[in-house]
C-alpha positions as CSV (number, residue, x, y, z in Angstrom):
1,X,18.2,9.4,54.1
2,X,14.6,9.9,52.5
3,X,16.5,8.4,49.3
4,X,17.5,5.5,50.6
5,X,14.3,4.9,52.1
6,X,12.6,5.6,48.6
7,X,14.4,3.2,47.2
8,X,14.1,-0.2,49.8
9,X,10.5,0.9,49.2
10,X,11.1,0.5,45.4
11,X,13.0,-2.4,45.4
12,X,10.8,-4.7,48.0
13,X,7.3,-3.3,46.3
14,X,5.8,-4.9,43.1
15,X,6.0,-3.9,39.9
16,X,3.8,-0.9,39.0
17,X,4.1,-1.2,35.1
18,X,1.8,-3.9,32.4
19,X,3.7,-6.4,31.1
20,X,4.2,-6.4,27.4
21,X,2.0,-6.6,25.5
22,X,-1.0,-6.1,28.0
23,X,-2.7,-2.9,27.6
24,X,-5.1,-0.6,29.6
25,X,-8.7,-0.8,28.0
26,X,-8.6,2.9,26.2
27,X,-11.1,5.3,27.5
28,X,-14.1,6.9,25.5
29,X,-12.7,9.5,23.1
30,X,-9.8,8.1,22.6
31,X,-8.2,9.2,19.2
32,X,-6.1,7.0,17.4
33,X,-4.8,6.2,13.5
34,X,-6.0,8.7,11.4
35,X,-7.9,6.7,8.5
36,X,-8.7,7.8,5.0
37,X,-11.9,7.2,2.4
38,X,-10.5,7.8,-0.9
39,X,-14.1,7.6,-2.1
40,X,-15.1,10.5,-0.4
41,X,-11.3,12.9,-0.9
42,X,-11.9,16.1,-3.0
43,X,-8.3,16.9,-2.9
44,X,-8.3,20.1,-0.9
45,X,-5.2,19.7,1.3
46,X,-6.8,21.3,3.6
47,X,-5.9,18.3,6.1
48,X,-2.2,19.0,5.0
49,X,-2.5,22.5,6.4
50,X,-4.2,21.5,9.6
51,X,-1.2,18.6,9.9
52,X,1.5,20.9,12.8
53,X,3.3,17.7,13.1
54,X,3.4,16.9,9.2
55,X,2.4,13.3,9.6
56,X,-0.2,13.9,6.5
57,X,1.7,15.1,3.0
58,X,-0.7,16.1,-0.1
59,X,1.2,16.0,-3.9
60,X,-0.6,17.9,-6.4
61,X,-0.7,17.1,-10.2
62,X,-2.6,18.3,-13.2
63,X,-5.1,15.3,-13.1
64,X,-3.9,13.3,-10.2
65,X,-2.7,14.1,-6.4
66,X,-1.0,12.0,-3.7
67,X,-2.5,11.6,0.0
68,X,0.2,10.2,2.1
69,X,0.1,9.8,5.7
70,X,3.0,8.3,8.6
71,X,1.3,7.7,11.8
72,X,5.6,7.6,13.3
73,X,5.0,11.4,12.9
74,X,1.1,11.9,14.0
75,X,0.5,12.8,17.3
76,X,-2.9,12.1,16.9
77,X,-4.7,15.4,17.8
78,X,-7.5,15.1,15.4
79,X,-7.1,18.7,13.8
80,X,-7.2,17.0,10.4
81,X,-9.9,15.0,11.0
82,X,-11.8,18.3,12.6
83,X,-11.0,20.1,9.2
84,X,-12.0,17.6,6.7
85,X,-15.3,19.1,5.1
86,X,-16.0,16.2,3.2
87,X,-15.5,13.7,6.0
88,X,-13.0,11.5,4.2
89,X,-10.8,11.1,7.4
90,X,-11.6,9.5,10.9
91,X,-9.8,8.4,13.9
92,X,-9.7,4.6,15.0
93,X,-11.1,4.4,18.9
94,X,-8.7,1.4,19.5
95,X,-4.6,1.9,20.0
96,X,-2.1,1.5,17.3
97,X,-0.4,-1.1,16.5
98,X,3.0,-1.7,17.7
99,X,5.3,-2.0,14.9
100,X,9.4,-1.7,14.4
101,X,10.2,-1.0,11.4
102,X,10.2,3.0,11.0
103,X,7.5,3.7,8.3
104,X,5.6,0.1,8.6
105,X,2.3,2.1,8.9
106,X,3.1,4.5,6.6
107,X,0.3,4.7,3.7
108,X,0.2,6.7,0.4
109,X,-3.1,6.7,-2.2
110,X,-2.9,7.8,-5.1
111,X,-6.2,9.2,-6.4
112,X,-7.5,10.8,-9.7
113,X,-8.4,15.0,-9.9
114,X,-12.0,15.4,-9.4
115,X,-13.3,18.3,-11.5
116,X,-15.2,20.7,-9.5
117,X,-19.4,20.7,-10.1
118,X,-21.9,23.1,-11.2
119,X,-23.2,25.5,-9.1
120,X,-26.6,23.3,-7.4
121,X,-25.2,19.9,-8.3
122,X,-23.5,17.2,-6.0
123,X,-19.8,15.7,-6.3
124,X,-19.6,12.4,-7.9
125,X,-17.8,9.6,-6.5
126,X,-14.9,8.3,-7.6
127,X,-14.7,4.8,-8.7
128,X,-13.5,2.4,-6.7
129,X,-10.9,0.9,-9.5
130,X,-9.4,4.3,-10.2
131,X,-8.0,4.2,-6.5
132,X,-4.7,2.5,-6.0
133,X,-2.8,2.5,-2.4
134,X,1.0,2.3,-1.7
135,X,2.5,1.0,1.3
136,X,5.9,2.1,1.9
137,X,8.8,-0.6,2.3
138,X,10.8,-0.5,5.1
């Protein structure tokens, strides 16, 4: 009988649940879209290997490599952004956009081979024209 009382509760209450597309207001520390600087990438891949849900995908080449990343996989821990040593990845505080098409938010840059410096000397940038970025059709 508990069941039955359950659900006349249920049915005579009011609904518990947001309409779409109201949202709660996200709490402090909240981690959301991983985003990339290509300015500051030295093509480690060591956000590749921090990835467990292999939402970020790295493509080596003699003079160029490919950053990809499909937020439909990420679930947003923030180990990639934790293991990024040069600070070219971040998380967005806000949510993520809702989208419908699978791969939508999907993003792929592809970025030149930086050579590595001598000893004592800092990296130097790459140029902002020698970036380009793909978005994935759906």
């Amino acid at each position: 009988m508990k069941i039955l009382t359950m659900l006349w509760n249920n049915l005579r209450g009011r609904a518990r649940t947001l309409r779409f597309p109201a949202q709660p207001a996200m709490s402090s520390g909240y981690r959301g879209l991983v985003r990339f600087d290509p300015a500051r990438c030295s093509g480690c891949a060591v956000c590749r290997f921090r990835c467990t849900a292999r939402a970020i995908t790295f493509t080596a080449g003699k003079t160029e490599f490919t950053w990809s990343y499909d937020p439909g996989h990420c679930t947003f821990c923030g180990r990639c952004v934790e293991g990024c040593k040069e600070h070219a990845l971040s998380q967005d505080e806000e949510c993520p956009p809702v989208y419908s098409d699978l791969g939508s938010l999907r993003a792929s840059y592809t970025l030149p081979r930086k050579t590595p410096p001598p000893h004592g000397t800092a990296a130097q940038p790459v140029p902002a024209a020698s970036v380009t970025q793909e978005k994935a059709a759906p």
